[in-house]
N, C-alpha and C positions, 0 to 999 in steps of 0.2 A: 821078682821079675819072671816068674813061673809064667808060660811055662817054658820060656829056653831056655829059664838057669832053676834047676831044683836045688832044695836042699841036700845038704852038703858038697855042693859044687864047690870049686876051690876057683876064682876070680882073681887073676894079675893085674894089677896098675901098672900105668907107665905114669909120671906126672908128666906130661909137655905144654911148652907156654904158648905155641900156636893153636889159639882155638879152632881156626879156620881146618883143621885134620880131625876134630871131632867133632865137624859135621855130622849129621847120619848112622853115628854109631853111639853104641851103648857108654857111658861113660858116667865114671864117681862123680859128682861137681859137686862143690862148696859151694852153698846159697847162705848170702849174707855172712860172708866171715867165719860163722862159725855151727852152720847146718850141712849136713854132706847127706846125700842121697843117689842114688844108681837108678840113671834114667836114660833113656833114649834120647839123644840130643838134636836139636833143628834148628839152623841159626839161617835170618832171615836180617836183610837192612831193618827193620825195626825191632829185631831183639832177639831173644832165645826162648826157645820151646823145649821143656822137659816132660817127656811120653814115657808115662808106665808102660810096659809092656801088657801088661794085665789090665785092663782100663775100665774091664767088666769084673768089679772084686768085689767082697766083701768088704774089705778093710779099707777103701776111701781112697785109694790113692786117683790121683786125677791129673789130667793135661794140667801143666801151668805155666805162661807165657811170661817173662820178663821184658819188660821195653828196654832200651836203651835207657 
């Protein structure tokens, strides 16, 4: 998530069950049960959006939209 989080940044979780509060912000989420990734979150009536911060990288990472 370079460049607002470098390495060895130390990053705190909260777990909360109202997704409607991690709107807009940075956040851990479990994709499929059992994948976790740290992504910028965007939740829209048809689903969720997870934004690397970095979106121009080397290493692939990329916008990806889940529908409902």
């Amino acid at each position: 998530m370079y460049p607002k989080y470098l390495e060895d940044d130390i990053v705190i979780f909260e777990q909360i069950e109202d997704y409607i509060i991690a709107n807009k912000k940075d956040c851990a989420i479990l994709v499929n049960g059992d994948d976790a990734t740290f992504k910028n979150v965007s939740i829209s009536e048809n689903g969720i959006t997870l934004v690397p911060l970095n979106p121009n990288n080397q290493d692939g990472y990329r916008v990806t939209f889940y529908s409902k």
